[in-house]
N, C-alpha and C positions, 0 to 999 in steps of 0.2 A: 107654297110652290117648291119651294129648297128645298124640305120637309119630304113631301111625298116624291118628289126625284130621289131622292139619296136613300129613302126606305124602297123605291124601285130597283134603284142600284144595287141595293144588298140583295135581294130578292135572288136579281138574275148573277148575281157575283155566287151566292151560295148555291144555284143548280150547276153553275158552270164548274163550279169546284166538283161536285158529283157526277156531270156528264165533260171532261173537255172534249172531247170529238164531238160533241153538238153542241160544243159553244164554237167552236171552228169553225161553223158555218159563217158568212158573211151576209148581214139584213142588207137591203138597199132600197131605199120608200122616193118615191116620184108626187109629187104635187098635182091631183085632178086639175084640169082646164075647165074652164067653162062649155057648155055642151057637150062633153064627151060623157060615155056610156062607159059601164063596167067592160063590157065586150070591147068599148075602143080603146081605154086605156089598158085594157088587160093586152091587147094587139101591141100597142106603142110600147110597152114598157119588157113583154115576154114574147112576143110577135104571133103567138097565137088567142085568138080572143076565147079559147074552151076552156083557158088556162086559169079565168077567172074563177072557174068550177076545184081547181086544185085546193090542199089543205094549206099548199104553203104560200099563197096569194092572199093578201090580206086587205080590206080598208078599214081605213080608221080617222075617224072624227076627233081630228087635237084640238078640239076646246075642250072635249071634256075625257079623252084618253078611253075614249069606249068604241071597241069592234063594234066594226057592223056584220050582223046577219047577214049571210047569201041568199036568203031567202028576202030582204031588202035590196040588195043591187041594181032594182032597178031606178032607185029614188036615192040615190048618192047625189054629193052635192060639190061645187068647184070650191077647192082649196081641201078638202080632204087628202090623205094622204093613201096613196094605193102602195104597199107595202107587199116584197118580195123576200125567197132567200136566194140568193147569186145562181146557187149550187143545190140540183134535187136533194131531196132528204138519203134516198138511197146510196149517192154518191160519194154524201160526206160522213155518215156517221157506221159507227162499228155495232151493225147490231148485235152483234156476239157478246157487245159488253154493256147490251141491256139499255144504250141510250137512247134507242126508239120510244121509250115509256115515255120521258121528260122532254121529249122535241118538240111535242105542241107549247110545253108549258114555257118552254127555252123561248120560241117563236113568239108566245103571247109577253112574257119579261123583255124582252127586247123592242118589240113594237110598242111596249107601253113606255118606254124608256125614252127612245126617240120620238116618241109623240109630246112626252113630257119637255125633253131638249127642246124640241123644236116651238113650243108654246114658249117657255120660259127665253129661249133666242130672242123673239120674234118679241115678246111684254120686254125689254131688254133693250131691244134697238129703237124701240117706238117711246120708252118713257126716255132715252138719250136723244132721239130727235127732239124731244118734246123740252127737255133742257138746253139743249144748244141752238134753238128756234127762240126762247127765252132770253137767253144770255145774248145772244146777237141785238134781239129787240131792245134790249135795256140798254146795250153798248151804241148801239148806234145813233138813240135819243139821247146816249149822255155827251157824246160826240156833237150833234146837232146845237145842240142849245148851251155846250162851251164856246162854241163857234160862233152865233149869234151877233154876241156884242160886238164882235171883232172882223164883223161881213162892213165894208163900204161902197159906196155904188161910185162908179161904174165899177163889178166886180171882174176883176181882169184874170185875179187867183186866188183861191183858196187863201186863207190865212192858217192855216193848220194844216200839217201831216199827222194821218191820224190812219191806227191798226187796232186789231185787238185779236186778242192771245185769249184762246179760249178752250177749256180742261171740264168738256161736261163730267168725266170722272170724279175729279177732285172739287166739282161745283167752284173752280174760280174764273177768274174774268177779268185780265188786265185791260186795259184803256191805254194804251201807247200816242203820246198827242209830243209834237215837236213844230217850232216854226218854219214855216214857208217862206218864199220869196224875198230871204235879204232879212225878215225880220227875228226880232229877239223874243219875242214873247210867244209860247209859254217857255221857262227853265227855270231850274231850280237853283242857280247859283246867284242870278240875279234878280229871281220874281218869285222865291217860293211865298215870301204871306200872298200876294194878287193870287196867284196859281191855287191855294188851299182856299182862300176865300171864293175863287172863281168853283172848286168843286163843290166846296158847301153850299153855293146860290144855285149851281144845277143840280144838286141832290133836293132843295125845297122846291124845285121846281118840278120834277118827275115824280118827287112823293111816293120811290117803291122802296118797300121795307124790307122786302124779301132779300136785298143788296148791301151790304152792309160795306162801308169802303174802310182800306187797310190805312198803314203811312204811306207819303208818297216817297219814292225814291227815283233817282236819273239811272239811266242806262244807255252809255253813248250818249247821243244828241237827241233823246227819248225825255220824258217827262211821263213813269207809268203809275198810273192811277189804278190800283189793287182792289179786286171787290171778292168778297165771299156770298156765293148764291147760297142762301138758308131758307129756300120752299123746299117744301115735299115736293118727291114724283109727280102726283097728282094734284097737286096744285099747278105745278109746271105745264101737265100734259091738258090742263083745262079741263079736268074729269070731273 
């Protein structure tokens, strides 16, 4: 994916060097609706729906960065991207200086560019929900079942304050656990072996490998338990 973005980018970076008055032009691509027709988004987006028939109207299919025929428009499909330029072609470029030749080609490098972005965006935000979906799950069972031992009935309050600090980027995952109501336990001035042996017994007990926990250290009236997440993307995102 990086790959073919950035041999796209040179592409349209070395016409632009050879035309800049049609690279002046400004793209601006809109997201198909469900039900809508070439003629109603070409309405919505250019306010006339004949405008579908122009050169400089375009759809396109980002899964796989391939124009559609006009001679197809009428079997487009929702989540396509219907793609414009701001500004007619006559109005932006200098054809005196011959950049009419290159303005189709200027149009199609650009539209395949942000077809590209916008795939590469979109696999991007959905493999980060898909680790920060992860990391909550793991944190919030390791919170559960530190707390366990330390629930009494009648339960009046929590025995634990507990957060968690969480860096899908950097795939880490602190566990922030400090006492509640009056009590001392967890801390690490007076309980760090209970507190290390209390994480070790929850680490046999969720059995995920994928998590691998750091040293503990205080911070304030914190007690945080460091993890480094070491699955793949696709393992995270359940592919």
């Amino acid at each position: 994916m990086k790959r073919a973005l950035w041999s796209a980018l040179l592409v349209v970076l070395a016409l632009a060097a050879a035309s800049p008055h049609a690279f002046a032009q400004r793209l601006a691509c809109s997201t198909i609706q469900p039900g809508e027709t070439a003629a109603r988004v070409a309405r919505r987006v250019t306010g006339d729906p004949r405008n579908r028939h122009q050169p400089w109207f375009q759809i396109v299919d980002p899964t796989d960065s391939r124009f559609i025929a006009k001679g197809q428009y009428d079997r487009i499909r929702a989540g396509w991207l219907a793609c414009i330029v701001n500004e007619p072609a006559e109005n932006a470029i200098d054809r005196g200086a011959g950049g009419s030749d290159l303005t189709p080609v200027l149009w199609g490098g650009l539209v395949v560019v942000i077809a590209l972005v916008w795939r590469s965006v979109d696999e991007y935000l959905a493999d980060r929900q898909a680790r920060l979906d992860a990391m909550k799950r793991f944190g919030e069972t390791f919170v559960r079942e530190f707390e366990r031992p330390l629930l009494q009935q009648p339960l009046r309050e929590r025995p634990l304050q507990s957060r968690l600090r969480v860096s899908p980027h950097r795939q880490r995952l602190d566990v922030l656990l400090a006492p509640s109501g009056g009590r001392r336990y967890p801390n690490l001035a007076d309980h760090r072996k209970n507190v290390a042996y209390d994480v070790t017994r929850v680490l046999q007990q969720v059995r995920d490998q994928a998590f691998v926990c750091g040293p503990l250290y205080a911070q304030g009236p914190w007690v945080v338990v460091p993890f480094q997440f070491q699955v793949s993307s696709t393992q995270a995102g359940g592919k």
